[in-house]
N, C-alpha and C positions, 0 to 999 in steps of 0.2 A: 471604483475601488483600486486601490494602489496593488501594482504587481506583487511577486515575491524578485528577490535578487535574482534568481537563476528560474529560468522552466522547465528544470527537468522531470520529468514523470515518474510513478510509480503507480504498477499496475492499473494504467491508464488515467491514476490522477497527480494533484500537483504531488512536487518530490515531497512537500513539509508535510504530507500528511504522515511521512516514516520517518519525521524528526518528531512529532510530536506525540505519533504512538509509541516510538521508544520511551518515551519520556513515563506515558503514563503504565510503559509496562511495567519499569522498574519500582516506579511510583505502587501500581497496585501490589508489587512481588515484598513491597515491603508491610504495606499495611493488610493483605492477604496473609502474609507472611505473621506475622503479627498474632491476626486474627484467629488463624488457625488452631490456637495453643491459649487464647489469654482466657477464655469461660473455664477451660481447666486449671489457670495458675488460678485461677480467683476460687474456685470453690475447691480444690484440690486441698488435704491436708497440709498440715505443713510437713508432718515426716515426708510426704512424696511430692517436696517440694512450693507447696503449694500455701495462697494464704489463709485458708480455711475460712473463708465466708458460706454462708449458707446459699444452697444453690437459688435459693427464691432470689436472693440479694444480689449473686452472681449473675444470672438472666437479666436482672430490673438494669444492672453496670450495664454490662451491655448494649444491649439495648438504647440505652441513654447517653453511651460512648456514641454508638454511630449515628442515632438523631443531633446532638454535638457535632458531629464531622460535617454535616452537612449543611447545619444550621449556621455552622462559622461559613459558610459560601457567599452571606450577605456581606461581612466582614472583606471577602475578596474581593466580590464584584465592583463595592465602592471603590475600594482602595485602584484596581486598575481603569477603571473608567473616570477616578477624579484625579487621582495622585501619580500613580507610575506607569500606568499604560502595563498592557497583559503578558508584557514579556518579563522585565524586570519583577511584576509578583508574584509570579507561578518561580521565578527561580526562590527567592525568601521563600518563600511557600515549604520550597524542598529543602532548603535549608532549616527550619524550622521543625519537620517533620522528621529529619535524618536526628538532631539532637533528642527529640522526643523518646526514637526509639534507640540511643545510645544510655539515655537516662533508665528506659524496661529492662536492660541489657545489667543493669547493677543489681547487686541484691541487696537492694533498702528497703526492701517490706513495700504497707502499702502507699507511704509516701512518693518512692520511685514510680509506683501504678496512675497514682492522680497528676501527680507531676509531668507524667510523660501523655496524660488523656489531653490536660491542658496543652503542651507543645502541639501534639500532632492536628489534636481541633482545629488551632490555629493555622499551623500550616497546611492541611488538606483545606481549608476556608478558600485558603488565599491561590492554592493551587491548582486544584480541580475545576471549577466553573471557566476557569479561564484558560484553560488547556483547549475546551471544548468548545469555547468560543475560537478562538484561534483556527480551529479547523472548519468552523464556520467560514471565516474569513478567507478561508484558500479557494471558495467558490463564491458563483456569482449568486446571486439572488433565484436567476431562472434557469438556474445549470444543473442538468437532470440527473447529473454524476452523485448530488449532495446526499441523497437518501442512501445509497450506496457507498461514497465515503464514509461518513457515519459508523454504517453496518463493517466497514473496515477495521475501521478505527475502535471499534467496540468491540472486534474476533481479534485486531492485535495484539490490545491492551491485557485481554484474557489468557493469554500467553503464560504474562507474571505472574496471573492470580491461578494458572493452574500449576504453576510447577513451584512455588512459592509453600504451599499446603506439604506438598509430597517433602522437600527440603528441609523446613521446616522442624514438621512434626517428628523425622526421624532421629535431626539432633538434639529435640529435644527430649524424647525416650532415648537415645545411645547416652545423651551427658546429661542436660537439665535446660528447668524453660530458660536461662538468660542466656544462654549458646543460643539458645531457638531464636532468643530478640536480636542477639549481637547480629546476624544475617539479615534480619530485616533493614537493621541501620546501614550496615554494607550496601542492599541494593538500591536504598534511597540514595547513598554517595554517588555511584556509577551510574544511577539515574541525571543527576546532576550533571554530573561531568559532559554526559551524552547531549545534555539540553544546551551545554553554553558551547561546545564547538560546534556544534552539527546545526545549531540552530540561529549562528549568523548569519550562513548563508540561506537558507529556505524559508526561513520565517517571515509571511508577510511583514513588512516595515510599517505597516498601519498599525501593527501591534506593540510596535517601539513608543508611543504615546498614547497619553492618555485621550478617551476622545471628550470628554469634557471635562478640562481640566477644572478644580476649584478655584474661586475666585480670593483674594486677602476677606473681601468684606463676607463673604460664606465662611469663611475657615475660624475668624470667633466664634459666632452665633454655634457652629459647628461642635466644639471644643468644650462649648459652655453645656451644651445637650449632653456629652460624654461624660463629664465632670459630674454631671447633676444624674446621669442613670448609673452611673460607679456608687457614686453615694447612697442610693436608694435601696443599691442592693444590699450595701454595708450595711445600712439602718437595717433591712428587712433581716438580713442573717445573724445580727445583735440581736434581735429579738425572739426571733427564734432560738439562740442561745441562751438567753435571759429566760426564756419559761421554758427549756428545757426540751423543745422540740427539734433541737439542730440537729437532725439524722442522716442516714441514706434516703432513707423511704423518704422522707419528706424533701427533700435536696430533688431527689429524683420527680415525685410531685410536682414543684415546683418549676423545675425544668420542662417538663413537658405541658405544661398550661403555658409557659414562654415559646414553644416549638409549635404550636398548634396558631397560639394568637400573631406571632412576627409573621406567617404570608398572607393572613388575611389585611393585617395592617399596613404589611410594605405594598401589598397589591393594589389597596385603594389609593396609597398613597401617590401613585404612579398612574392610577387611572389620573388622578386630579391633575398633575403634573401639567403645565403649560408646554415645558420644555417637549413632553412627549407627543403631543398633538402635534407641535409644531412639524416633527418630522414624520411620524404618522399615527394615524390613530390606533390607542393602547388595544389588548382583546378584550372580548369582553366577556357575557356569562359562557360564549362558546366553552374558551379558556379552563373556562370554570371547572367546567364539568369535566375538562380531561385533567383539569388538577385533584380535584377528589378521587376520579378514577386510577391517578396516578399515586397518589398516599394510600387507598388502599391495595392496590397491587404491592406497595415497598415494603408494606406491612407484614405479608404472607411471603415476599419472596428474603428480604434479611432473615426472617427467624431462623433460614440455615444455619447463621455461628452463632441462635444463642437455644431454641427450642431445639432442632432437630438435631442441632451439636451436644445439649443433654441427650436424647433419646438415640444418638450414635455410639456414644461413650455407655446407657445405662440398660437400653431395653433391645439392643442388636448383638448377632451372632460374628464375633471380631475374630472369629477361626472358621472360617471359611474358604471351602475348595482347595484345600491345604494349605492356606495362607494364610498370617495372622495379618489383620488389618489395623493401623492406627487409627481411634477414632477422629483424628485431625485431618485423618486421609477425604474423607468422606465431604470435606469445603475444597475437591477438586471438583466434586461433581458440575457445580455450578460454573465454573470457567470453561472446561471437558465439553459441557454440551453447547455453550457459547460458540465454542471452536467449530462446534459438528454442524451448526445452523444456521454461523455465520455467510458461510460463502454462498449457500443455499438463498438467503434472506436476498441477500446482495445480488444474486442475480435474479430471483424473480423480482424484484421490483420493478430494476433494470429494464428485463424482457416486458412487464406486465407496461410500463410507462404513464400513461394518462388513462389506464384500465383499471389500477390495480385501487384497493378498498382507500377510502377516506380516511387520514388520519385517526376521526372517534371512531369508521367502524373496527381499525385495528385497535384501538382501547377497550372497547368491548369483548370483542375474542378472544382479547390477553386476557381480562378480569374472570370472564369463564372458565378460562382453562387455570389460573391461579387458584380459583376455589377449588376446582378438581381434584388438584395438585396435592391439597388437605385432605380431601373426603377420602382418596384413595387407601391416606395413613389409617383409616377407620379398619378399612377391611383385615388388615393380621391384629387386631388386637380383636379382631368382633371372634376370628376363628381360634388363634391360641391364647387368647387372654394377657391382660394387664401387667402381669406377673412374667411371661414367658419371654424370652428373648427370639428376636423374628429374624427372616432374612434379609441381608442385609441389600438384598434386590428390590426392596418395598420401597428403602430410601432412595435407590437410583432411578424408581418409576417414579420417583414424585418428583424428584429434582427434575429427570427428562419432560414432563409435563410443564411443571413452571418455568422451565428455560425457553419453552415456544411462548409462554405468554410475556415473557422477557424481552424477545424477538420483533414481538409484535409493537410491545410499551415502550423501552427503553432506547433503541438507537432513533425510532420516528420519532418519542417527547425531545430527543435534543435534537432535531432536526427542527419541527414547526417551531421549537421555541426562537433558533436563532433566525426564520423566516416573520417571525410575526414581530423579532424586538424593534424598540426603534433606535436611531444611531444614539442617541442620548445616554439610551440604558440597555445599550449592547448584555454587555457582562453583567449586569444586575439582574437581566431576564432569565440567563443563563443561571443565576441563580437563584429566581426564583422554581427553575425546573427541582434543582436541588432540595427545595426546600420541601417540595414534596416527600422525597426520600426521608427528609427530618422529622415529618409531623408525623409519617407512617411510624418508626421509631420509636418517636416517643411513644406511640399510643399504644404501642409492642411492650415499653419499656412497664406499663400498668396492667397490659392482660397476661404478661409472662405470670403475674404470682397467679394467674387461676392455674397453672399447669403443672401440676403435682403427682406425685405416682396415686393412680385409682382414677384422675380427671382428663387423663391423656385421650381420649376416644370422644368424648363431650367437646373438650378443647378443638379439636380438630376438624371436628365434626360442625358446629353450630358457628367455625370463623367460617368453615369452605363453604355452606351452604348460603350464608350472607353474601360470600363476595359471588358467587355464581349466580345468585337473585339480581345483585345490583349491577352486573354484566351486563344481562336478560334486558334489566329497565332501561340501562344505556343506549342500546343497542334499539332501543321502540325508538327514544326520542334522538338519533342521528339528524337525521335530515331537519331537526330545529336546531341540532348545534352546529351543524355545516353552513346554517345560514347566519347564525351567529357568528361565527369564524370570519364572515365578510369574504370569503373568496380564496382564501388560505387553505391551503393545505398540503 
């Protein structure tokens, strides 16, 4: 593997790993940023600002906004492993994403909202999978530092997405939500900026091309596939207009039977793949099972900005210990405890080295302690009831519980995924990690409408207690998915 320009180190690893967490701090300070505030401009009246959807409808957005962010990942991985190689399209990426949230920043109703869902999809696609790639590439294959960078680079990046919420939500209660967006579009700029000087010098040069570039005779056959699923969708959403079904609800539907079926499809597709054999063999049902493992965890842990961020804003105590709380404040918690577990994570691995748990049985552990994470939310409504506003210490016990199962899932899934890709489809593996975060999403984006004032304790109750069962089962059959893994881990 090709050096970086310069060797210089940061906290003991190469220097770009602090070119590219700046990247994605700004990156998340904006779409955190974002995030924090948009379940309330959507269901919010419009006298306070707000475009008066209905909150079933607001939760389903959601929801289906960040299964979309994730789902455009496939969109990036191609484009830098055929077309521009991973540097030049995480920068578009950012550019893309900064107009996104200059467009949330106007006040055009809900035009402005869908218009800028579209930009940012896109550019978070093209951005994210291959950020994380990249910082793959700053280590070797057998370089024991990687689990640990990672865990770096996932406590840096959380930086943005924690100070981002506090910033935020406070301009947007002193003035209105487009001051709140105007800030997000700022940090994406300076995100920018950070990534094209800082990142001549550190950024492996392997990342300057693509590694398999497209061939003339691929790039029709290619063109004609694009042409012909454009089409299909225009035909399918003509008719859906035509009998009168063209809605949210059904849009959103739609979307999410497309989010569940592209990684089953793109996965086979890649098992078959000649090209991937050739450099090494694809994973197999090992894979599998920490891919379902991993949609369900994303499942339970997103509903922060869209379940937990209603029941922050409608069934919690925002005057507490003499302080009044934003409910936008409360999408710090998840970066806050990132911060507190990070360095923690990062060195026991470290110290633990060829000791410490197998990849699935860290997937396991996480999935247990996810479902807890729900079950806990049962206890203040079992004692003060449905009706009653609780403390607001209930949400920070649940948040600090799914942030260890975050610990355990999320910086090791991007770690084995860039150990298991092959050079063929580097960045496409990377996002198919992604895509798990999308399927989970979507399927958020169809159980939000069971969560209704009177259902909230049910709700919470009967997802925690699934995803703690399907931990349990994980966790019997390890040592079949470690042998399926083929040696990986």
């Amino acid at each position: 593997m090709e050096k970086p320009t310069k060797e210089k180190q940061f906290l003991g690893h190469p220097r770009g790993l602090l070119t590219l967490s700046m990247t994605e701090f700004w990156e998340r300070f904006s779409y955190y940023g974002m995030r924090a505030i948009l379940i309330y401009y959507m269901y919010y009246s419009v006298a306070k600002g707000g475009l008066g959807f209905s909150q079933a409808t607001a939760l389903s957005i959601m929801s289906i906004y960040g299964s979309l962010v994730y789902l455009s990942s496939t969109i990036g991985g191609f484009i830098s492993d055929r077309l521009l190689g991973a540097r030049k399209t995480v920068f578009w990426g950012g550019v893309l994403i900064m107009l996104g949230h200059v467009l949330l920043s106007m006040p055009a109703g809900a035009t402005a909202l869908f218009g800028s869902i579209i930009l940012i999809v896109l550019g978070t696609g093209l951005l994210k999978p291959n950020v994380s790639e990249m910082v793959g590439n700053l280590y070797s294959e057998k370089d024991i530092r990687r689990d640990s960078g990672f865990s770096i680079f996932v406590m840096g990046i959380n930086f943005g997405s924690l100070l981002a919420p506090l910033i935020v939500s406070w301009f947007q209660a002193k003035y209105n939500f487009h001051v709140g967006f105007s800030l997000a579009a700022f940090g994406m700029a300076v995100g920018l900026i950070f990534y094209v000087v800082d990142g001549r010098k550190y950024i492996n040069s392997v990342d300057n091309q693509a590694p398999d570039p497209i061939s003339s005779d691929e790039l029709r056959p290619l063109l004609g596939k694009i042409g012909i699923g454009v089409l299909l969708v225009a035909i399918l959403l003509a008719i859906m207009g035509v009998t009168g079904s063209l809605n949210v609800t059904n849009v959103i539907s739609l979307i999410t039977i497309f989010a569940i079926a592209v990684p089953i499809v793109y996965f086979w597709m890649m098992l078959r793949s000649k090209k991937g054999h050739q450099s090494r063999a694809l994973p197999g049902l090992g894979v599998c099972a920490l891919f379902l493992a991993s949609v369900i965890f994303w499942a339970i842990e997103e509903s922060g900005s869209s379940v937990l961020a209603v029941f922050a804003a409608n069934q919690t105590q925002l005057h507490f210990a003499g302080l009044h709380i934003l409910p936008g404040w409360f999408q710090m918690l998840n970066p806050l405890f990132i911060l507190l577990y990070g360095p923690i994570f990062a060195r026991l691995w470290v110290k633990m080295g060829e000791k410490q748990p197998s990849s699935p049985k860290k997937f396991s552990y996480g999935l247990v302690l996810a479902g807890l994470s729900y079950l806990v939310m049962m206890l203040p409504l079992m004692v003060s009831g449905i009706s009653a506003r609780v403390s607001p210490l209930w949400l920070v016990l649940s948040w600090a519980i799914v942030e260890i199962a975050e610990m355990l899932i999320s910086p090791v899934g991007l770690s084995v995924t860039t150990k298991l890709a092959p050079k063929a489809f580097a960045s496409q593996m990377m996002s198919m990690w992604f895509l798990s975060d999308a399927a989970g999403q979507a399927i958020n984006a169809q159980l939000v409408r069971f969560y209704t004032p009177g259902t909230e304790m049910v709700y919470f109750g009967i997802i925690g207690a699934l995803t703690v069962v399907f931990g349990l089962l994980m966790l019997f059959i390890v040592p079949r998915i470690e042998k399926l893994m083929q040696g990986v881990n």
